[in-house]
PAMI-31835 format. One record per atom (N, C-alpha, C, O): residue number from 0; residue in one letter; atom name; x, y, z. Coordinates in Angstrom, 3 decimals, padded with zeros to 6 digits, m for minus. Example, Ala and Ser with C-alpha at 12.3 -4.5 7.8 and 13.67 -1.06 7.14 Angstrom:
REM residues 2
seq; type; atom; xx; yy; zz
0; A; N; 013.190; m005.690; 007.800 $
0; A; CA; 012.300; m004.500; 007.800 $
0; A; C; 013.200; m003.300; 007.800 $
0; A; O; 014.236; m003.319; 008.465 $
1; S; N; 012.850; m002.250; 007.080 $
1; S; CA; 013.670; m001.060; 007.140 $
1; S; C; 012.900; 000.030; 007.870 $
1; S; O; 013.409; 001.138; 008.039 $
***
This chain:
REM residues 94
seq; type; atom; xx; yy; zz
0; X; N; 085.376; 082.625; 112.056 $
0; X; CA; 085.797; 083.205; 110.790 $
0; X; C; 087.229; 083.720; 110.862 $
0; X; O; 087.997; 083.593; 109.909 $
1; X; N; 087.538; 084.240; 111.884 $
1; X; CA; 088.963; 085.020; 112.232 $
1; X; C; 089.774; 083.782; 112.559 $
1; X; O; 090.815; 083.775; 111.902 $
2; X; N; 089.659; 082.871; 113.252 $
2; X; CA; 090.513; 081.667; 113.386 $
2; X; C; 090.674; 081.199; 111.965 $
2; X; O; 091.832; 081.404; 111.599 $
3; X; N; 089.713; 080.481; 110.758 $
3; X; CA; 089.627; 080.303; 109.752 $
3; X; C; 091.079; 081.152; 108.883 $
3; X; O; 092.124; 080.680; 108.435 $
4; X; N; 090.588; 082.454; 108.918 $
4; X; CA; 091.255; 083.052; 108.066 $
4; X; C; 093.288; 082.765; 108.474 $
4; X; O; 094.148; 082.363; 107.690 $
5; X; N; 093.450; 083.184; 110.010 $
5; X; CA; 094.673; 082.959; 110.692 $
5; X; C; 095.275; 081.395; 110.197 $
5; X; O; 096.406; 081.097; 109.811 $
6; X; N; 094.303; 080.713; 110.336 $
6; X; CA; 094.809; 079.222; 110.100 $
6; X; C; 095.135; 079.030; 108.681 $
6; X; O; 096.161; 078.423; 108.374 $
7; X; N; 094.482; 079.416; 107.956 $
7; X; CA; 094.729; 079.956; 106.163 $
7; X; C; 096.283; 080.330; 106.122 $
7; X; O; 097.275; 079.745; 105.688 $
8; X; N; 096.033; 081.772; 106.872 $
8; X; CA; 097.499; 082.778; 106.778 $
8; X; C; 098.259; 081.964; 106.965 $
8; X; O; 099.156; 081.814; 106.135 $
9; X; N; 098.196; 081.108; 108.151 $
9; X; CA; 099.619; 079.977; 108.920 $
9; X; C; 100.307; 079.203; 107.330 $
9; X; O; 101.372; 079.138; 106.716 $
10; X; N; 098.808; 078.697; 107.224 $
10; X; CA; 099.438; 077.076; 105.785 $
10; X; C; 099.880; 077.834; 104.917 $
10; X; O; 100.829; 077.372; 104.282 $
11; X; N; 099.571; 078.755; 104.671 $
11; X; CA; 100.283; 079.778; 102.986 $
11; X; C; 101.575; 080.024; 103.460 $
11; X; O; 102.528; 079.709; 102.746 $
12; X; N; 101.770; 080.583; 104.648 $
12; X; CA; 103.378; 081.059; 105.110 $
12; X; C; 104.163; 079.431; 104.960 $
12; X; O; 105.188; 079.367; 104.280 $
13; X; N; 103.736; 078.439; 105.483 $
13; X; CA; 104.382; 077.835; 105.992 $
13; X; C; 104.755; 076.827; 104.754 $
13; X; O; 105.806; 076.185; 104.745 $
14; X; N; 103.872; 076.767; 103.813 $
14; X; CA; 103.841; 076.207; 102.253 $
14; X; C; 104.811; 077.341; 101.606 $
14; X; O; 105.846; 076.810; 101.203 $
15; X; N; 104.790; 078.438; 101.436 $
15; X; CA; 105.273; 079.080; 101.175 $
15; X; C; 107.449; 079.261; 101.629 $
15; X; O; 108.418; 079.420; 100.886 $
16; X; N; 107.378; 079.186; 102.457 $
16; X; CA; 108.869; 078.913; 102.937 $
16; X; C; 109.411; 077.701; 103.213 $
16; X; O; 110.252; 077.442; 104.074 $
17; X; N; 108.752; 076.788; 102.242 $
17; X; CA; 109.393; 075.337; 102.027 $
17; X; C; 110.128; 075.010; 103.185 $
17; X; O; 109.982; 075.781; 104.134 $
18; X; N; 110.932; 073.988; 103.340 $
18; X; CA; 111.384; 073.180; 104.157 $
18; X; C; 112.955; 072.901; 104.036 $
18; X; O; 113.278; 072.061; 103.196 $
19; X; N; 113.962; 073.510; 104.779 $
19; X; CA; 115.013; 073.663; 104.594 $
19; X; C; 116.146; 072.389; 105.149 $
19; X; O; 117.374; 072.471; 105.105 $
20; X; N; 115.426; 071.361; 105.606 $
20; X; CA; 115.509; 070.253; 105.915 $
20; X; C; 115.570; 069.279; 104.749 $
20; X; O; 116.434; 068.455; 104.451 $
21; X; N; 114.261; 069.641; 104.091 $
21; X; CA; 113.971; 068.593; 102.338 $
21; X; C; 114.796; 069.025; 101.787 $
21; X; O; 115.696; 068.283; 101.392 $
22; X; N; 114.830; 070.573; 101.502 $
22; X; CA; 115.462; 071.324; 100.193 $
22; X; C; 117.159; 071.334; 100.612 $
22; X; O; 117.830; 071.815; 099.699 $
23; X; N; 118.030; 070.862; 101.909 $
23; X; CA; 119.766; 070.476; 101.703 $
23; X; C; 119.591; 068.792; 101.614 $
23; X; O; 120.571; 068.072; 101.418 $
24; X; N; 118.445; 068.343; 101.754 $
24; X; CA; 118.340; 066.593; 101.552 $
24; X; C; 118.224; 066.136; 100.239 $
24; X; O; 118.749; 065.061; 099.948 $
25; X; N; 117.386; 067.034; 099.076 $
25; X; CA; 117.351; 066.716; 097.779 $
25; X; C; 118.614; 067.351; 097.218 $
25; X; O; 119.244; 066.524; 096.560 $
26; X; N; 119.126; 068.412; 097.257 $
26; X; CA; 119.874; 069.263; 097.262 $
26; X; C; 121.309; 068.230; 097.124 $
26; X; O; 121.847; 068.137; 096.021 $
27; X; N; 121.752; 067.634; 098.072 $
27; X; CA; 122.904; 067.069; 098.494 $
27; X; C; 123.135; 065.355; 098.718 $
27; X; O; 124.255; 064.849; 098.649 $
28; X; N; 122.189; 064.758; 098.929 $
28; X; CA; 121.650; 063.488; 099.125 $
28; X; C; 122.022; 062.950; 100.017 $
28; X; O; 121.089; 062.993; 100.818 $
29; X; N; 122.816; 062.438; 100.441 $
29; X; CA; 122.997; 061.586; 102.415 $
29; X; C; 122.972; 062.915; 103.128 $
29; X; O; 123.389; 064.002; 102.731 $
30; X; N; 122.160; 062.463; 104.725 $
30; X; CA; 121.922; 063.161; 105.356 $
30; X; C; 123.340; 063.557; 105.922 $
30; X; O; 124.361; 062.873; 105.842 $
31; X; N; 123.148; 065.288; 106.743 $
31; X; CA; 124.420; 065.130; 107.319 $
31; X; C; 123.385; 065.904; 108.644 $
31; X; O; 122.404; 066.596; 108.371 $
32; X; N; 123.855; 065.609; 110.093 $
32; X; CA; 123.099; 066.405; 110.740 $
32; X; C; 122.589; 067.959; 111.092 $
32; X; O; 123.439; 068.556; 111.752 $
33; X; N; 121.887; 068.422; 110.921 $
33; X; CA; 120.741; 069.848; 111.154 $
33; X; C; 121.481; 070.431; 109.803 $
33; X; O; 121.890; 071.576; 109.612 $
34; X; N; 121.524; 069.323; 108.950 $
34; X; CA; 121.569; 070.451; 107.228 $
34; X; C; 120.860; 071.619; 107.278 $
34; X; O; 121.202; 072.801; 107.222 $
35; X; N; 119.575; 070.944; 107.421 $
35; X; CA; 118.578; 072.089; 107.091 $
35; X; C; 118.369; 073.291; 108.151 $
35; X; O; 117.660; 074.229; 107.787 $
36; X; N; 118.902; 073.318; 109.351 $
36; X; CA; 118.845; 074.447; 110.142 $
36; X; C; 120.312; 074.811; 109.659 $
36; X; O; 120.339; 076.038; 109.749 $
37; X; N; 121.408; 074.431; 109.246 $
37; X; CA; 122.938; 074.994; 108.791 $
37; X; C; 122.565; 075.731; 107.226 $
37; X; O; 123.442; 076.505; 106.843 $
38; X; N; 121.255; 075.552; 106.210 $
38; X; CA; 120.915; 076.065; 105.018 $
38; X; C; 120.369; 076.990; 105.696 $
38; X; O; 120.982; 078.055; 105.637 $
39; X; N; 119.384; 076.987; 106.362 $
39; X; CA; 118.759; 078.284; 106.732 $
39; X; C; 119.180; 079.385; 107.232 $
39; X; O; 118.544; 080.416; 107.013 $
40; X; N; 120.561; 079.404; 108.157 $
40; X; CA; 121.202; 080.104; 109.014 $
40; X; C; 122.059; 080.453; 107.372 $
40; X; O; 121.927; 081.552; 106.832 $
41; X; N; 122.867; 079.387; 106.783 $
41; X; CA; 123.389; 080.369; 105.732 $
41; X; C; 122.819; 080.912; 105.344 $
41; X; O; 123.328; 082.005; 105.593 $
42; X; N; 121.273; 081.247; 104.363 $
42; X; CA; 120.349; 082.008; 103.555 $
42; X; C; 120.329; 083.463; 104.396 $
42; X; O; 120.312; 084.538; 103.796 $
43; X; N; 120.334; 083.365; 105.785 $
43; X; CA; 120.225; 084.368; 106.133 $
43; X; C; 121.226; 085.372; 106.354 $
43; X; O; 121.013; 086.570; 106.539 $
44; X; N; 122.683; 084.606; 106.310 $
44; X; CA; 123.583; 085.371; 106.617 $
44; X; C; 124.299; 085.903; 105.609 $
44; X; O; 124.769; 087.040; 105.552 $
45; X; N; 124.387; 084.724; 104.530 $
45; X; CA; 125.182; 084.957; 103.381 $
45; X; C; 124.579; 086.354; 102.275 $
45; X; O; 123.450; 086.428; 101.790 $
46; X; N; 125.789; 087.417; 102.084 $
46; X; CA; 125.475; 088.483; 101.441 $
46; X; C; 124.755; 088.389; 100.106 $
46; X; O; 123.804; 089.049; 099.687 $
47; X; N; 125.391; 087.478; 099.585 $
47; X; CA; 125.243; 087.110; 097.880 $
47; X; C; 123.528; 087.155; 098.118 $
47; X; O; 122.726; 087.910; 097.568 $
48; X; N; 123.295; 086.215; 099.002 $
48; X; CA; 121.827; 085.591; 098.464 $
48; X; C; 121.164; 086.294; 098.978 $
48; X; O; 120.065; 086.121; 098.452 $
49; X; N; 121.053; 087.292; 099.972 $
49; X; CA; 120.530; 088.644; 100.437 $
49; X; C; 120.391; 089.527; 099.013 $
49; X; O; 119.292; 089.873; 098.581 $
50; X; N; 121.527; 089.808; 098.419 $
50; X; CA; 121.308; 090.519; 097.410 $
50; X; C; 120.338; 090.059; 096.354 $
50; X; O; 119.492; 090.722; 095.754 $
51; X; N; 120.630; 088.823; 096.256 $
51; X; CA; 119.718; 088.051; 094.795 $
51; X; C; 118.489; 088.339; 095.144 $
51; X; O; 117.910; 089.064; 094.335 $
52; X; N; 117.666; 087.907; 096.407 $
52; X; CA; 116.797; 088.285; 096.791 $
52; X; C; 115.756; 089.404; 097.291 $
52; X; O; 114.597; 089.301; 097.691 $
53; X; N; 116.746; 090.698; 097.091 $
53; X; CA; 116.711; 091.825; 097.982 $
53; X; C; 116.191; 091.351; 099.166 $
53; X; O; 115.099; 091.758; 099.562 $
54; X; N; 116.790; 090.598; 099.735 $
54; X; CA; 116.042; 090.850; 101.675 $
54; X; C; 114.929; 089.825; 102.031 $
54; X; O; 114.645; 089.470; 103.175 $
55; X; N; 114.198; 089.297; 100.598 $
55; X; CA; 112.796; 088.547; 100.966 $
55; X; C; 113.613; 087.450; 101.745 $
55; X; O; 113.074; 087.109; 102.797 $
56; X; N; 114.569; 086.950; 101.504 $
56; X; CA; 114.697; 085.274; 102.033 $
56; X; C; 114.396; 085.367; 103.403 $
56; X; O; 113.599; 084.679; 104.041 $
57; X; N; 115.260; 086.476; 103.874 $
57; X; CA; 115.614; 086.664; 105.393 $
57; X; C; 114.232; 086.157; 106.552 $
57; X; O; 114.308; 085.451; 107.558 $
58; X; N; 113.008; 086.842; 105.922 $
58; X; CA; 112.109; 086.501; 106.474 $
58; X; C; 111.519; 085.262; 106.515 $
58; X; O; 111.061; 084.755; 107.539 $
59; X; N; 111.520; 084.716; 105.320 $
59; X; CA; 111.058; 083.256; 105.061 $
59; X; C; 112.272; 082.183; 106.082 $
59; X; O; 111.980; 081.385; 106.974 $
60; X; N; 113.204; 082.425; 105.718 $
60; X; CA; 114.361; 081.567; 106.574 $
60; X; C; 114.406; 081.716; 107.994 $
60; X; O; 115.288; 081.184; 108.667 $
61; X; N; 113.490; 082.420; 108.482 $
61; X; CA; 113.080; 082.896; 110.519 $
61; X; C; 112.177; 082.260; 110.398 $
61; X; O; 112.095; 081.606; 111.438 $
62; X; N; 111.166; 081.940; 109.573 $
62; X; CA; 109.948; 081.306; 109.708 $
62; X; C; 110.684; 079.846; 110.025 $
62; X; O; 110.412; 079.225; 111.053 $
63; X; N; 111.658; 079.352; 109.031 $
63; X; CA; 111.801; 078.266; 108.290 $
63; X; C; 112.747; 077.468; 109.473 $
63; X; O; 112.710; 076.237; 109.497 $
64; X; N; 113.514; 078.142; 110.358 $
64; X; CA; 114.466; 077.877; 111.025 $
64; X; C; 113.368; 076.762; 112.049 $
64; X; O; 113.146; 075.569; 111.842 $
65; X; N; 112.940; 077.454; 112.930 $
65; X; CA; 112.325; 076.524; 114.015 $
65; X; C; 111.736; 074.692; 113.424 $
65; X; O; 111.908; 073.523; 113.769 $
66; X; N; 111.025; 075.437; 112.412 $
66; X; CA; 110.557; 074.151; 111.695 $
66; X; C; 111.528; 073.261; 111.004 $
66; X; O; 111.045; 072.208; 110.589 $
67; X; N; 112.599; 073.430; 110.825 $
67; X; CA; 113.895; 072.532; 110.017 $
67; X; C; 114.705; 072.275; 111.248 $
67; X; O; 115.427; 071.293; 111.076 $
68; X; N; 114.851; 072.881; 112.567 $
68; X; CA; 115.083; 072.584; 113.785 $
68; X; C; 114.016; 071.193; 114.080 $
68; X; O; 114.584; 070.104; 114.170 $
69; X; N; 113.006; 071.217; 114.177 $
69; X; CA; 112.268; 069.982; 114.569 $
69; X; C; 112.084; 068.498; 113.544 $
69; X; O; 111.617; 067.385; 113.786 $
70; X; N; 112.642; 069.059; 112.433 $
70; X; CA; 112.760; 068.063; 111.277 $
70; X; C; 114.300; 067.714; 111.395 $
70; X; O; 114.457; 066.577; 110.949 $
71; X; N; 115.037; 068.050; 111.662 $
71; X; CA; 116.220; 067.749; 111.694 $
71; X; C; 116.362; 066.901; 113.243 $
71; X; O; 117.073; 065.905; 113.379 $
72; X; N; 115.899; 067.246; 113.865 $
72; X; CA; 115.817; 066.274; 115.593 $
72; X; C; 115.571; 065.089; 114.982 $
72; X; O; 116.410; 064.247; 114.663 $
73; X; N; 114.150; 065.037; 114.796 $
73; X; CA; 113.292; 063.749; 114.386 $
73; X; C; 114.127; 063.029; 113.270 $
73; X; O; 113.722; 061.880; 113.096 $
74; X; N; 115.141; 063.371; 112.497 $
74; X; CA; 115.717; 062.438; 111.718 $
74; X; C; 117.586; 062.619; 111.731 $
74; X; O; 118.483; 062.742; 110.897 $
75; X; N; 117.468; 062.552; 113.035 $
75; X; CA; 119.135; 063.154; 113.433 $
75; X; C; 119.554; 061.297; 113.606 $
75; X; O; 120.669; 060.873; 113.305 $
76; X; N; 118.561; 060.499; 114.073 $
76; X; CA; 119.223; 059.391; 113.901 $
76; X; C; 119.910; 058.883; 112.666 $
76; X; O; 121.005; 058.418; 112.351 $
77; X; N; 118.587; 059.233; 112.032 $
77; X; CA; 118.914; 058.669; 109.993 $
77; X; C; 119.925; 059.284; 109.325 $
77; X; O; 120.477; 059.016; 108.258 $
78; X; N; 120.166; 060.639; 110.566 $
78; X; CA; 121.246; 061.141; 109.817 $
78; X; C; 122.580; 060.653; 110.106 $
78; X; O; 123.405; 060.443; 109.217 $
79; X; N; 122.868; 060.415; 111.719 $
79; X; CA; 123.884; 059.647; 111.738 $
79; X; C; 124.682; 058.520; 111.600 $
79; X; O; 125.897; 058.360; 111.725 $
80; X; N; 123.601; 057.625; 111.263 $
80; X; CA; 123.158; 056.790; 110.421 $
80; X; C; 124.174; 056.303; 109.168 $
80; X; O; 125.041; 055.446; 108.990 $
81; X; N; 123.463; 057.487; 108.345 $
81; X; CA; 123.483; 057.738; 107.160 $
81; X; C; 125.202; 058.699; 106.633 $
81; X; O; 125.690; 058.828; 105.510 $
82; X; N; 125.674; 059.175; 107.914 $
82; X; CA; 126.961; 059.662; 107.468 $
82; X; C; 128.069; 059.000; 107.656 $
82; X; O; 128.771; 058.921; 106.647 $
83; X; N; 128.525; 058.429; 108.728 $
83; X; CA; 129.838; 057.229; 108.076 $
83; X; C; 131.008; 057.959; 108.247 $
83; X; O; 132.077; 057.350; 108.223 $
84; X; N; 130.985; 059.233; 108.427 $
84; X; CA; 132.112; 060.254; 108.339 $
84; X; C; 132.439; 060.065; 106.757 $
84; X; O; 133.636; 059.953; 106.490 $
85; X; N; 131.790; 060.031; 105.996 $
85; X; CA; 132.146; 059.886; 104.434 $
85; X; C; 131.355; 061.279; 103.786 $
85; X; O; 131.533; 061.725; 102.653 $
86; X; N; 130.564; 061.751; 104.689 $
86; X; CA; 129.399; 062.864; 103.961 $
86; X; C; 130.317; 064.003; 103.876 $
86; X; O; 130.227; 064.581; 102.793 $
87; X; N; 131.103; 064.461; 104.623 $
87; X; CA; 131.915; 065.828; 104.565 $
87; X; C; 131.048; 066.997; 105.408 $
87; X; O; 130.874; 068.145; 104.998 $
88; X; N; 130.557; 066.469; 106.638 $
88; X; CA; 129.661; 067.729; 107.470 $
88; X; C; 130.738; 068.085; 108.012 $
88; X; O; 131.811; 067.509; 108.195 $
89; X; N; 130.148; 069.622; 108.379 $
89; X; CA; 129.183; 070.410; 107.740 $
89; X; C; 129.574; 070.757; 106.785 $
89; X; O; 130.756; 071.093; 106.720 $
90; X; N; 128.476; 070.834; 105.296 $
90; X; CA; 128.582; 071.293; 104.022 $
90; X; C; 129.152; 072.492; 103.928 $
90; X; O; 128.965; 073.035; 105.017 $
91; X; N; 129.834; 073.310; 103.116 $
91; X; CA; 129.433; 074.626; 102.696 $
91; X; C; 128.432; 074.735; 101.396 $
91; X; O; 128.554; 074.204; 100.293 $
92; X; N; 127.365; 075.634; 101.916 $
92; X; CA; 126.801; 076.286; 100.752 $
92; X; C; 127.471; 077.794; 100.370 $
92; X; O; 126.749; 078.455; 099.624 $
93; X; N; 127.977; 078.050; 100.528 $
93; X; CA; 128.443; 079.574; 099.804 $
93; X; C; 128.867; 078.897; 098.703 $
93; X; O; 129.348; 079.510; 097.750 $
***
């Protein structure tokens, strides 16, 4: 029952703090490499979006980091691939 519930808690967090890998890939469209760990590290650092948020992102984007770290490996080929030196990495999001 206690595993049950933990394994619950896991998928809600992890549904919950989307994928920062998808969300600079729809976001921007050709890959550029570890977008999504370079979105997450901004969310957390950048003041503006601290404020918009009061503070919630910060936590979701620690969750979000490791997991957009392993999504970004697994498609670091497609990404280099896919950039050409035409993409302009690394983006700014500010």
């Amino acid at each position: 029952m206690i595993n049950s519930k933990c394994g619950l808690l896991g998928l809600v967090f992890t549904v919950l703090t989307g994928c920062g890998s998808l969300g600079a890939a729809i976001m921007n469209g050709p890959l550029c490499p570890y977008q999504g760990v370079h979105l997450d590290f901004n969310a957390i650092t950048d003041w503006q979006t601290i404020l918009i948020t009061k503070g919630f992102i910060i936590p979701l984007a620690i969750i979000d980091l490791p997991l957009s770290f392993v999504v970004d490996t697994f498609s670091l080929g497609a990404a280099l691939e896919a950039d050409n030196g035409n993409a302009h990495c690394p983006r700014d999001y500010s």
